[in-house]
C-alpha positions as CSV (number, residue, x, y, z in Angstrom):
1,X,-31.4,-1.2,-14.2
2,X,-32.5,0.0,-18.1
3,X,-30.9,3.5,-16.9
4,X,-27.9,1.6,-15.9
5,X,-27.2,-0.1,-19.2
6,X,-28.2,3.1,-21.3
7,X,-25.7,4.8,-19.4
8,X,-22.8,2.1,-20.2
9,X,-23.9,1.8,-23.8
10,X,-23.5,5.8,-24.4
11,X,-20.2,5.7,-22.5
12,X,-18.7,3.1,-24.9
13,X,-20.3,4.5,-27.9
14,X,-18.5,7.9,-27.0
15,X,-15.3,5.5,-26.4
16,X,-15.9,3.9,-30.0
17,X,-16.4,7.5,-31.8
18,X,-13.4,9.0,-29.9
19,X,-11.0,6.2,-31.2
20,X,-12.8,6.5,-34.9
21,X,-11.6,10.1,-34.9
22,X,-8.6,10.5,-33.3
23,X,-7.3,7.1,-34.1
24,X,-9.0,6.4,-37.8
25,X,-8.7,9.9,-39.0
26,X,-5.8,11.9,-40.3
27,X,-7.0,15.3,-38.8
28,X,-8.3,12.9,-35.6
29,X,-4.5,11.9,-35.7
30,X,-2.7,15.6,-35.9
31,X,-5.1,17.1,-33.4
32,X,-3.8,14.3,-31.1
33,X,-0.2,14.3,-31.7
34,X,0.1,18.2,-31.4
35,X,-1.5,18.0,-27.9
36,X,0.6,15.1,-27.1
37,X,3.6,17.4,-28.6
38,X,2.6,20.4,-26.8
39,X,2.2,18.5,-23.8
40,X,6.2,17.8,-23.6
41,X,7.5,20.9,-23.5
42,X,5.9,20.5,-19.4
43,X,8.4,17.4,-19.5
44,X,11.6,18.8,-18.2
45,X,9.9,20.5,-15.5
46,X,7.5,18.0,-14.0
47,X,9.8,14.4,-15.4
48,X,10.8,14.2,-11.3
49,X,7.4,14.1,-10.3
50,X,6.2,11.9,-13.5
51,X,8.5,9.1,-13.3
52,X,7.2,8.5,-9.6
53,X,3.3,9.2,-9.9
54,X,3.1,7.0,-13.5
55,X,3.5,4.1,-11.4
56,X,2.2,5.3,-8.1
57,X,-1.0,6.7,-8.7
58,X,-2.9,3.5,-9.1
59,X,-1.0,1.8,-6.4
60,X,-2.4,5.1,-4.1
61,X,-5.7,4.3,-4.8
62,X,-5.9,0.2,-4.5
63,X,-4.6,0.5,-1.5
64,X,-7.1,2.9,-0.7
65,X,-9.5,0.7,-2.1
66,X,-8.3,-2.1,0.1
67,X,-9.0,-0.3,2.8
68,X,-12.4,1.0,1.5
69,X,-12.9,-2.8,1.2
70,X,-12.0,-3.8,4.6
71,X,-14.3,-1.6,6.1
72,X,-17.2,-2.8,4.5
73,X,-16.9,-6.9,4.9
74,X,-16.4,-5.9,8.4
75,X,-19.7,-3.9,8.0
76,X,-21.4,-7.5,6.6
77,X,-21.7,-5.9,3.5
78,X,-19.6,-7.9,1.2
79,X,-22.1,-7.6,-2.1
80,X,-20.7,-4.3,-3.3
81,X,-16.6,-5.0,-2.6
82,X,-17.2,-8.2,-5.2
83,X,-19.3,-6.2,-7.9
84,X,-16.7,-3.4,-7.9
85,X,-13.6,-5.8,-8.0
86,X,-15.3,-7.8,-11.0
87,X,-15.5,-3.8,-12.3
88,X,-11.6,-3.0,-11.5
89,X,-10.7,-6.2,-13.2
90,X,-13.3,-6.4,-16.3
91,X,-11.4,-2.7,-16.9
92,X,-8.3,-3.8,-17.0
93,X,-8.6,-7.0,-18.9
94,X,-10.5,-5.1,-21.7
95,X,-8.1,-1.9,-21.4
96,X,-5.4,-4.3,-22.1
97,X,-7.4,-6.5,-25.0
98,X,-8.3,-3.1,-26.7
99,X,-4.4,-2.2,-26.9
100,X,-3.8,-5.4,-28.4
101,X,-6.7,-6.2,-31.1
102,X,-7.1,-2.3,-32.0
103,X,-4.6,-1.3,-35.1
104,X,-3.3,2.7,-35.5
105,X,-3.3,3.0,-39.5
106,X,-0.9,5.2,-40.4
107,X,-2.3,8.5,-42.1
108,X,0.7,10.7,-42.3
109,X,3.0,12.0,-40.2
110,X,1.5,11.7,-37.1
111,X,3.9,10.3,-34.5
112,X,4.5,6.3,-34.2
113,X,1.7,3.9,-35.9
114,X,2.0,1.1,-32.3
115,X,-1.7,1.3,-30.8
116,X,-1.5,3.0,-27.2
117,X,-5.7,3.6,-27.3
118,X,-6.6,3.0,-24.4
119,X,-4.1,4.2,-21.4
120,X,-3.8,0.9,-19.1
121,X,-2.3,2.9,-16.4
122,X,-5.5,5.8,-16.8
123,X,-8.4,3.1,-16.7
124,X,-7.2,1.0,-13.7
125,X,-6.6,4.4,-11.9
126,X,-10.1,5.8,-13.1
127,X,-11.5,1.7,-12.0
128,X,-10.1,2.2,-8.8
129,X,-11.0,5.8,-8.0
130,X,-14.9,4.6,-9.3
131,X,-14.4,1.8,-6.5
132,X,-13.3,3.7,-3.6
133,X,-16.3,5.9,-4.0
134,X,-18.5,3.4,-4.4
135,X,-17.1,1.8,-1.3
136,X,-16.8,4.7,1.1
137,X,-19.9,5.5,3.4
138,X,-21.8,8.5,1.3
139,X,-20.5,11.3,3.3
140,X,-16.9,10.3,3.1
141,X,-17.9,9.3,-0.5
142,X,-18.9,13.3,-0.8
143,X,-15.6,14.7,0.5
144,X,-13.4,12.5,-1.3
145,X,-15.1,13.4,-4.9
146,X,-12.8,16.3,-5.9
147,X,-9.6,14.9,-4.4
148,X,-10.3,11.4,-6.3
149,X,-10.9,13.1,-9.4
150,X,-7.6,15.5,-9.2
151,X,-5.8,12.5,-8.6
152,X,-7.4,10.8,-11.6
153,X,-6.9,14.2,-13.6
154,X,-3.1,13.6,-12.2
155,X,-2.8,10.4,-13.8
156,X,-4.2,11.5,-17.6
157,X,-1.7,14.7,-17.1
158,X,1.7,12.3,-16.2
159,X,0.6,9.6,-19.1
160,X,1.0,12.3,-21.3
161,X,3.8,14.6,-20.1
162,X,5.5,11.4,-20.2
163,X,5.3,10.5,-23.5
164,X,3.4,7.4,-22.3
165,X,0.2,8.2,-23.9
166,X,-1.5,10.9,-26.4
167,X,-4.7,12.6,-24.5
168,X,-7.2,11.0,-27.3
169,X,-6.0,6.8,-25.2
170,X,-6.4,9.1,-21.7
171,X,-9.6,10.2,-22.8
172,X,-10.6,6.6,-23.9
173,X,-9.7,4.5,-20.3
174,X,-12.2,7.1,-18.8
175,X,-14.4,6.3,-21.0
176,X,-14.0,2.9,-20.7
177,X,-13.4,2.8,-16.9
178,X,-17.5,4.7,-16.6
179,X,-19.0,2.4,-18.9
180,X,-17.8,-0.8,-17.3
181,X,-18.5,0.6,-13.4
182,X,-21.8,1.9,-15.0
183,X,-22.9,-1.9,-15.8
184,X,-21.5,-3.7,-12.1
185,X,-21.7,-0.7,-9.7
186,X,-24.1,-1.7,-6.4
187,X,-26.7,1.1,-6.2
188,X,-25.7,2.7,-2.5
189,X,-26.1,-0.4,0.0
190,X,-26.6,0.1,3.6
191,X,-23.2,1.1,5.0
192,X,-23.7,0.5,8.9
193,X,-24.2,-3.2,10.4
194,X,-27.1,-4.9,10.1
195,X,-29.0,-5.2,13.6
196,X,-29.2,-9.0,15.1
197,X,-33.1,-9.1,15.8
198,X,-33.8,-8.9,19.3
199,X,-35.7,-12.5,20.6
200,X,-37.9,-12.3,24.2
């Protein structure tokens, strides 16, 4: 449990550092913006795929979740679907409250002063990729590792290609996402039925 909480605590200190510098800083601020720049001369090519996967992505995975979900109040093992929805949403909610009560000062010419730290869209697809693995049986859990994190990876890339988000508020929901799953996260419950005892 201790491990569990040290773990969350670093997470959102890294979070709370990263928005100091890249947010609160004027060199934080240009690093940032000329990645974000950089990142839309990719634009042109990939907008067709953007414009759908912005959106999609984190409806992919809660569906997948859903399913993940399904599986395991059938399985009697309804504990860990309520933890990690409490995660998804606590996410969100604070995702959205950090975009509102967080201010971008303005330091220069460094793009527009509106906060976007964090990325709503890359922390409820980072929640809900956290969740599915959580939820999936280990060995399924172990196969889907790489593809969940390309399709998180997806989701930072077409926040940013699509002049959505600079990398330092993609960076940020992943932080945010880990630190918050870190804290509600079931350790790995028994995936299979339980057996009814057996009376003579």
């Amino acid at each position: 449990m201790a491990a569990r909480w040290v773990t969350a605590g670093v997470l959102l200190v890294a979070c709370a550092l990263l928005y100091a510098v890249a947010v609160g800083t004027a060199a934080g601020q240009t690093v940032d913006i000329r990645l974000f720049s950089a990142a839309q001369a990719w634009n042109p090519t990939l907008e067709p795929l953007v414009a759908p996967l912005r959106p999609g992505i984190p409806v992919v995975l809660a569906v997948a979740c859903g399913a993940a979900a399904a599986v395991r109040l059938w399985r009697a093992a309804p504990g860990p679907v309520v933890r990690v929805g409490v995660g998804v949403g606590v996410t969100v909610a604070v995702a959205l409250l950090l975009k509102r009560v967080l201010e971008r000062p303005y330091l220069g010419d460094a793009g527009y002063v509106e906060n976007t730290f964090p990325s709503g869209h890359v922390a409820v697809s980072a929640a809900l990729a956290l969740a599915l693995l959580t939820l999936c049986s280990p060995a399924a859990a172990r196969a889907l590792v790489l593809p969940v994190a390309l399709v998180v990876a997806a989701a930072c890339v077409v926040n940013v290609v699509g002049h959505a988000h600079r990398p330092a508020d993609t960076l940020g929901a992943l932080l945010l996402a880990a630190a918050v799953h870190a804290t509600v996260a079931p350790a790995r419950a028994r995936f299979t039925r339980p057996v009814a005892a057996v009376h003579p």
